[in-house]
C-alpha positions as CSV (number, residue, x, y, z in Angstrom):
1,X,40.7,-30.7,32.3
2,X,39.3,-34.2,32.9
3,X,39.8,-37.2,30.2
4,X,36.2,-37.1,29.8
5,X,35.6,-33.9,29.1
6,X,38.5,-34.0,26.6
7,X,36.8,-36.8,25.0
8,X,33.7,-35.1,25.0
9,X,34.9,-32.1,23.1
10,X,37.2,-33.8,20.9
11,X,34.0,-35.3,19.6
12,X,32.2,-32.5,19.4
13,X,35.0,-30.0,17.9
14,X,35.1,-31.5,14.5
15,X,31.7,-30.8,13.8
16,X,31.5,-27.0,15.2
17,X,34.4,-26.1,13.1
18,X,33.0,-26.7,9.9
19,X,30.0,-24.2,11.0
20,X,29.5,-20.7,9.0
21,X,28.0,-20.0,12.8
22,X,29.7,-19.0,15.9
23,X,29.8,-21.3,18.4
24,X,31.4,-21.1,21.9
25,X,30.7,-23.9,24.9
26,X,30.5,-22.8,28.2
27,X,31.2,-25.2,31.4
28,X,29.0,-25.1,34.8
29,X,31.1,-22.3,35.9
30,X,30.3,-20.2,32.9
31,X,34.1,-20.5,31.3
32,X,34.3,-20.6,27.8
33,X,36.1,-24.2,27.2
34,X,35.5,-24.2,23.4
35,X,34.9,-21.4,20.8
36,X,34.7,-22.3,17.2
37,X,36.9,-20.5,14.3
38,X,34.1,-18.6,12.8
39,X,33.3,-17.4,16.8
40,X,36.9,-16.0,16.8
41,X,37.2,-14.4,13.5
42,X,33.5,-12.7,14.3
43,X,35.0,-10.8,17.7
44,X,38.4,-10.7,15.9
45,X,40.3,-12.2,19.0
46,X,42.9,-15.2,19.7
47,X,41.6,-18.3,21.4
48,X,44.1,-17.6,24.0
49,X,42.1,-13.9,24.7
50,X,38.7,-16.1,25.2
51,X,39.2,-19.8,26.4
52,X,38.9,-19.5,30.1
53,X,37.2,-16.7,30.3
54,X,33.6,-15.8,31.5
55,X,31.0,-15.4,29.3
56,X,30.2,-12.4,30.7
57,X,34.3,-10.7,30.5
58,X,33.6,-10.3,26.9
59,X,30.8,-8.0,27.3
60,X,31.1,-4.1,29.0
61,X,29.7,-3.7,32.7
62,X,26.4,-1.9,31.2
63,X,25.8,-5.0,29.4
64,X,25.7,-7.3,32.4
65,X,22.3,-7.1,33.3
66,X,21.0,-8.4,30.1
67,X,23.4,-11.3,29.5
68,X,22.4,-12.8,32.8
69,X,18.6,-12.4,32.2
70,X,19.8,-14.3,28.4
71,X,21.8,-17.2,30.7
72,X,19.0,-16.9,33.4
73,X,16.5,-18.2,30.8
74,X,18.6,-20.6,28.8
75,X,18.9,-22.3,32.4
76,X,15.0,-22.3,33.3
77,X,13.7,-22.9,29.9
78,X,16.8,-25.2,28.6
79,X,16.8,-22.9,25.5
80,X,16.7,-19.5,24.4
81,X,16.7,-17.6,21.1
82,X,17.4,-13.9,21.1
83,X,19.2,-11.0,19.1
84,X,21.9,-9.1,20.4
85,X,25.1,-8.3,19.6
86,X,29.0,-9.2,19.5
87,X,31.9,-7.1,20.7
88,X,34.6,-7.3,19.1
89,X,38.5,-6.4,19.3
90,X,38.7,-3.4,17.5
91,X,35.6,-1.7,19.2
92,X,32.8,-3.0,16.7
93,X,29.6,-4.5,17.6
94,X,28.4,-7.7,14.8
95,X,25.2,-8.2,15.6
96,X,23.7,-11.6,15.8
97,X,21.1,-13.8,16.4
98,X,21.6,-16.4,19.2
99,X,20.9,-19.8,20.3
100,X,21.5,-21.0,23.4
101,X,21.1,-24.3,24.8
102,X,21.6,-26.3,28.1
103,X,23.0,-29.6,28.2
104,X,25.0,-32.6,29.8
105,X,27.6,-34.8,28.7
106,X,28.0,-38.8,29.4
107,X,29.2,-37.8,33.0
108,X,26.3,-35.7,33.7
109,X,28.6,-32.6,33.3
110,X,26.5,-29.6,32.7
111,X,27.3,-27.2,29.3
112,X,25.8,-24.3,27.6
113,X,26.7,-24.8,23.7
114,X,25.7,-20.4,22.2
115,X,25.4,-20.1,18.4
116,X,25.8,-16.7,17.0
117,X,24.9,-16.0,13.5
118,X,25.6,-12.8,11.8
119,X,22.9,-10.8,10.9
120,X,24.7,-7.8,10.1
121,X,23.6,-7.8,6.2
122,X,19.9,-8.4,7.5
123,X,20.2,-5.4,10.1
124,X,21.7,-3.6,7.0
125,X,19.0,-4.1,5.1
126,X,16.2,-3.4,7.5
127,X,18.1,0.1,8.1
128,X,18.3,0.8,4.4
129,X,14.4,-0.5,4.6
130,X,13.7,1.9,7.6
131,X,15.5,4.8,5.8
132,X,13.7,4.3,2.5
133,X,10.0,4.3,4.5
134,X,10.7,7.1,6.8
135,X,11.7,9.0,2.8
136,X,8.4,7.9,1.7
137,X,6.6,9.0,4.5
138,X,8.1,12.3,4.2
139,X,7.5,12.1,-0.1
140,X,4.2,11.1,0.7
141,X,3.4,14.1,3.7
142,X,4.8,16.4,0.9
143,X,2.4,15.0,-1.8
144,X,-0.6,15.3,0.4
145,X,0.2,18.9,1.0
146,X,0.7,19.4,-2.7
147,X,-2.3,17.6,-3.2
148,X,-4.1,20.0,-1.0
149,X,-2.9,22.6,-2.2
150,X,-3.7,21.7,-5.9
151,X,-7.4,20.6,-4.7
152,X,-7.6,24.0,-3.8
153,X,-6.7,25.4,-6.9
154,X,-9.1,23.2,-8.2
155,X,-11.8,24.6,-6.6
156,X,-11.4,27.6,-7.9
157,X,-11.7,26.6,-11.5
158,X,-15.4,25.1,-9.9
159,X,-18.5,27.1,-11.8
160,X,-19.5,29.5,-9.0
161,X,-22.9,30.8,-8.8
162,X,-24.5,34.7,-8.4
163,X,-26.9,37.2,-9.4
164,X,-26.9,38.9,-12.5
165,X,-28.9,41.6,-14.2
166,X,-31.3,39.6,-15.6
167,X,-30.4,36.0,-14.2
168,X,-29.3,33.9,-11.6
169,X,-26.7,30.7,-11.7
170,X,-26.3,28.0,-9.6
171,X,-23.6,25.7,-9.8
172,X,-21.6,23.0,-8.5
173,X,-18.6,20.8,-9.2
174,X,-17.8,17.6,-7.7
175,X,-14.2,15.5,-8.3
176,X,-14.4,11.8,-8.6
177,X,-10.7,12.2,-6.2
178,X,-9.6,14.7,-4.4
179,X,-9.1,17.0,-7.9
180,X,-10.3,16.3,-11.1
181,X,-10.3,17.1,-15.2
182,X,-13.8,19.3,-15.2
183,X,-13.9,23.3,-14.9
184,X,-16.5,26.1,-15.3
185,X,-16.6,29.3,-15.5
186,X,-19.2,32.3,-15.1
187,X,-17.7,35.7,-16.2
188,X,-20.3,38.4,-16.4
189,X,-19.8,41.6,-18.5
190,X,-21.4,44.8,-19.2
191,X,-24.4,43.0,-21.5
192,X,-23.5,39.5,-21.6
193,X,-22.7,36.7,-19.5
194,X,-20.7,33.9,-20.3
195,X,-20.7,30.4,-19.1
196,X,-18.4,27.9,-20.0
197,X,-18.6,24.1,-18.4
198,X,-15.3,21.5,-19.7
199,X,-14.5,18.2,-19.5
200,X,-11.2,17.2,-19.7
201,X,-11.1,13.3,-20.3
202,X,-9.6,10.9,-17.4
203,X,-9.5,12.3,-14.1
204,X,-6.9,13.1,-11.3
205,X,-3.8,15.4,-11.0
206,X,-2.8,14.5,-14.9
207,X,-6.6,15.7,-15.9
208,X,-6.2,18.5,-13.4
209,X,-3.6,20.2,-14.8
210,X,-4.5,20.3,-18.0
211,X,-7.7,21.5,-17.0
212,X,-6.0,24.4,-15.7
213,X,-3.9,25.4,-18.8
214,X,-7.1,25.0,-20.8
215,X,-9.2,27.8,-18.0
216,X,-6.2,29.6,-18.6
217,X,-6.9,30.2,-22.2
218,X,-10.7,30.1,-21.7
219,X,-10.3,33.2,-19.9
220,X,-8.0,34.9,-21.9
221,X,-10.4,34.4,-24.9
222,X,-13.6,35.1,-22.7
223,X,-11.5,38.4,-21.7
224,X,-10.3,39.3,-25.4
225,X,-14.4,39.4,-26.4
226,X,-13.6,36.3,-28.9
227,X,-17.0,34.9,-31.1
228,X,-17.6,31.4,-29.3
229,X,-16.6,29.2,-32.2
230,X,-13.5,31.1,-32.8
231,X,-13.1,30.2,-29.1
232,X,-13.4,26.7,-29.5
233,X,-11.1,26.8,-32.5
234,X,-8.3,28.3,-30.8
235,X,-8.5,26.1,-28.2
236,X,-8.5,23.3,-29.9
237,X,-5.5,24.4,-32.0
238,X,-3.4,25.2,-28.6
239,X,-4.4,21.7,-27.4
240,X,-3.6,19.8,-30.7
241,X,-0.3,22.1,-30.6
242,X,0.4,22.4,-27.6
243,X,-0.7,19.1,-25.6
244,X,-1.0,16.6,-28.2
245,X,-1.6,13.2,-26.7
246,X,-3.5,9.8,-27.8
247,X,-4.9,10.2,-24.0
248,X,-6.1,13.4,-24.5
249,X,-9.1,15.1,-25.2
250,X,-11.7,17.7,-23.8
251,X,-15.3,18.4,-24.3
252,X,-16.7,21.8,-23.7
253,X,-20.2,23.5,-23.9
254,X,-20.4,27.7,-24.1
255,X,-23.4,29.2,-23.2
256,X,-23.1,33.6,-24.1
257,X,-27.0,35.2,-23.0
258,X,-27.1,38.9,-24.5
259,X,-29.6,40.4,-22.4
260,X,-30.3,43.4,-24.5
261,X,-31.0,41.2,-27.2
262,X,-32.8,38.4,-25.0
263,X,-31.1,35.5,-26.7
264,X,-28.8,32.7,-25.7
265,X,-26.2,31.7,-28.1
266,X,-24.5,28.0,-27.4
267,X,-21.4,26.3,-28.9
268,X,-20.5,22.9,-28.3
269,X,-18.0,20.1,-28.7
270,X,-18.7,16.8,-28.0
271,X,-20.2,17.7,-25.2
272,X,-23.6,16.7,-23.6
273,X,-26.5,18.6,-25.2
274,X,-27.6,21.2,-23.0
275,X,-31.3,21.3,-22.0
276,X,-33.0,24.8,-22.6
277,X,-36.8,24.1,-19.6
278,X,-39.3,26.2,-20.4
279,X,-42.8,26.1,-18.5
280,X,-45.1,23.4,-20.2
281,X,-43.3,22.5,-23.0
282,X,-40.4,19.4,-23.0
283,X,-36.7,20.7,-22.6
284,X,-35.3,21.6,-25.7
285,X,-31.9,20.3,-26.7
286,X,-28.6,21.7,-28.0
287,X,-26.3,19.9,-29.5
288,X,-23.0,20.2,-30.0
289,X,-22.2,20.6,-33.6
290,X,-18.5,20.4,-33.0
291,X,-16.6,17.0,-32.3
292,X,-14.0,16.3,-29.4
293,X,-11.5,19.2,-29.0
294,X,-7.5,18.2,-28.4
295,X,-7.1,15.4,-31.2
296,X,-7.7,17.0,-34.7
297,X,-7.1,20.2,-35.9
298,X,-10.2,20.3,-37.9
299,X,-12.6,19.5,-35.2
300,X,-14.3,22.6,-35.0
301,X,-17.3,22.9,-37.7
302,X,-17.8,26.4,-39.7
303,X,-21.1,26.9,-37.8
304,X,-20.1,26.0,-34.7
305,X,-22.4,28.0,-32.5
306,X,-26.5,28.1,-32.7
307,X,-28.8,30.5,-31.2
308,X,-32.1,30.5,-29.4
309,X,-34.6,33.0,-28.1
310,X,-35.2,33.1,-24.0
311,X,-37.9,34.2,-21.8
312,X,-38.4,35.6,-18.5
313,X,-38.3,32.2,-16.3
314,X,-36.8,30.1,-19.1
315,X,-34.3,27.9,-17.5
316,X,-30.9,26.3,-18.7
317,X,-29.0,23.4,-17.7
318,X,-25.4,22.8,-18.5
319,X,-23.3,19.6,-17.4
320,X,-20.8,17.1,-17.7
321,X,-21.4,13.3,-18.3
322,X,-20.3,12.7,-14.7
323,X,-24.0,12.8,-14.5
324,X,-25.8,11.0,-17.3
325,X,-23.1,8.1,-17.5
326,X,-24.2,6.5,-14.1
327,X,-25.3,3.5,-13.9
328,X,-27.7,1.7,-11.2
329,X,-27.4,-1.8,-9.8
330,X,-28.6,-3.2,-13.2
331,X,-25.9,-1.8,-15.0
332,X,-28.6,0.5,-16.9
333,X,-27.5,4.3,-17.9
334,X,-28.9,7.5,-16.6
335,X,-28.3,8.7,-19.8
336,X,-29.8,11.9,-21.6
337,X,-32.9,10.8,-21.3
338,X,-33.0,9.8,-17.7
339,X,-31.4,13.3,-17.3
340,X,-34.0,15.0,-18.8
341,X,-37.0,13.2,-16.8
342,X,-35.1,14.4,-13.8
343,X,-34.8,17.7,-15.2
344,X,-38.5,18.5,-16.1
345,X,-39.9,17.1,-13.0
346,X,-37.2,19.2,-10.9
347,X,-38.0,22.2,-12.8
348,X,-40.7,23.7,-10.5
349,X,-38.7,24.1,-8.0
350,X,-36.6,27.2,-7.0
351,X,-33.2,27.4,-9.0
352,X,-30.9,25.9,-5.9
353,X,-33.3,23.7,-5.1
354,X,-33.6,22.6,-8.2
355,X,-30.0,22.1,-8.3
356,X,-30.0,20.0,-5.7
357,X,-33.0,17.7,-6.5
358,X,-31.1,16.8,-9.5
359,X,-28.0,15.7,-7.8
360,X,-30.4,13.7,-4.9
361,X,-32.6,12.2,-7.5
362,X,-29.2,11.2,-9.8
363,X,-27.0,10.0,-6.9
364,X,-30.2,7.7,-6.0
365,X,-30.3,6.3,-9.3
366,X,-26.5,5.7,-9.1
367,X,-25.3,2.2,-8.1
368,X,-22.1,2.9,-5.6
369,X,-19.9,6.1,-6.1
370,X,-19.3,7.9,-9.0
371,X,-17.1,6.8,-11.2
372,X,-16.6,10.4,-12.8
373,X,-16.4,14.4,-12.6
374,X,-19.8,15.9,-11.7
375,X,-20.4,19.9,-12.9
376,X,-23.9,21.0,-13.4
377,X,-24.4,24.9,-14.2
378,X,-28.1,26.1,-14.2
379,X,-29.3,29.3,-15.3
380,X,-32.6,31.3,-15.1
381,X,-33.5,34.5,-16.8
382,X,-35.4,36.0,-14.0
């Protein structure tokens, strides 16, 4: 080797050591004249195996192509940064990220100094990363099915509609999300018909499901021919037993219309008062006499449960506060009152289009989406 380029790397030599990088220098003919400490312990080889040696005799034939298109640019450009890999002794590939640079000595000599830094920890954690999304994805393909699947089962605790002896129901149930915290139900029997319209507080799959384990009971007690405030009693009692929580609470409004006896008996609990329209007069209002169901065992007043005479074309309407707690751009409330203007001048119309008008006329009102369940339950004694 010439005295010069001794001198050369002698100067340079001092400084490469003391890298945590891998460095090698290559000559004009592409020999490796230099390769640092840090290079050698990386491909876990002598300096004996590697000074002399092409560049490209540390690499397999398959890998040829690439390492001249890396050397190729380094001598267009002067420079070039890539990733790739190292091989090394025992069959292992490090993989690194790579400078290479072109350059020329005092004697116009030309080199090519290549710095490899190992990114193995980085290529660890990006696989660890890639492992952990592709689980997620998965989790979250499952949860969308289960999410399906329980929206479905949702809808099935939706008030549903039909023709009865006597009266006709239209219904409908909206979630805020895909499921929600409100049910209904409209069981008829052999003189009455039943119709029950919940609202669990908070909505979502936590509202949902206890939504369902309160329909559960509902029926059960609709089905056993319970008296509406002992309804309402045991179902506050399983609650406060069963599902105690400082985040949890239902309302609930049961309508039970005798038609033998042509009257409409109505238990409520913190619920919205329902709105009994009769032709030329102003809705009439029941309130619940009941408070909040889920949070005291006591909730449930003696007389729970008030009755009213109906008449043929007598309409009621039953709903959640999905509906009257919407507010418009001022941030004014539907409220009751709004409600009930709705109501009365909706009432003219045929039963689902009445429906229907309501839910137009409220979502106009509303500034943006809801913010809450929607169920609405009428009824018409035909």
């Amino acid at each position: 080797m010439p005295t010069t380029q001794n001198q050369w790397l002698g100067q340079v030599q001092s400084v490469l050591e003391i890298l945590n990088q891998g460095v090698i220098i290559t000559n004009d003919q592409r020999q490796i004249v230099f390769a640092n400490t840090m290079f050698l312990e990386m491909i876990k080889k002598p300096a004996k195996e590697v000074s002399g040696r092409l560049i490209t005799d540390l690499y397999p034939p398959e890998e040829l192509a690439r390492i001249e298109e890396f050397i190729a640019r380094r001598e267009e450009q002067g420079r070039a940064l890539y990733e790739f890999y190292m091989p090394q002794a025992d069959g292992g590939r490090l993989p690194v990220a790579v400078t290479s640079r072109s350059m020329h000595d005092d004697d116009g000599r030309f080199y090519g100094i290549i710095t490899a830094t190992d990114i193995s920890e980085q290529k660890r954690s990006q696989m660890e990363l890639s492992r952990a999304n592709s689980l997620l994805l998965e989790r979250g393909r499952q949860m969308e099915q289960e999410l399906q699947l329980a929206e479905r089962v949702q809808q099935s605790l939706a008030p549903k509609g039909l023709s009865w002896s006597g009266a006709s129901v239209e219904a409908h149930y909206q979630p805020a999300s895909s499921i929600g915290g409100d049910y209904g139900l409209v069981i008829p029997g052999d003189d009455r018909l039943d119709i029950v319209v919940c609202d669990v507080s908070g909505h979502g799959i936590s509202s949902a499901l206890v939504a369902n384990r309160i329909y559960s009971e509902t029926m059960a007690q609709i089905e056993r021919g319970a008296e509406l405030g002992s309804m309402l009693r045991h179902l506050n009692h399983f609650a406060v037993q069963n599902l105690a929580s400082s985040n949890f609470y239902f309302t609930l409004a049961a309508v039970r219309l005798h038609q033998s006896r042509g009257f409409l008996q109505f238990a409520g609990a913190g619920h919205p008062p329902i709105m009994v329209i009769r032709r030329g007069k102003p809705p009439l209002l029941l309130e619940s006499t009941s408070m909040i169901l889920g949070l005291f065992e006591n909730a449930v007043c003696a007389e729970s449960d008030v009755e009213t005479e109906l008449q043929t074309g007598d309409r009621v309407v039953i709903y959640t506060d999905g509906l009257t707690e919407s507010f418009n751009s001022r941030r004014e409330m539907l409220g009751v009152d709004g409600l009930q203007e709705i109501v009365t001048e909706a009432s003219a119309l045929p039963l689902a289009d009445m429906k229907t008008q309501i839910l137009n006329r409220v979502a106009a009102f509303r500034h943006g989406r809801t913010e809450d369940d929607v169920s609405l339950v009428l009824l018409e004694i035909s």
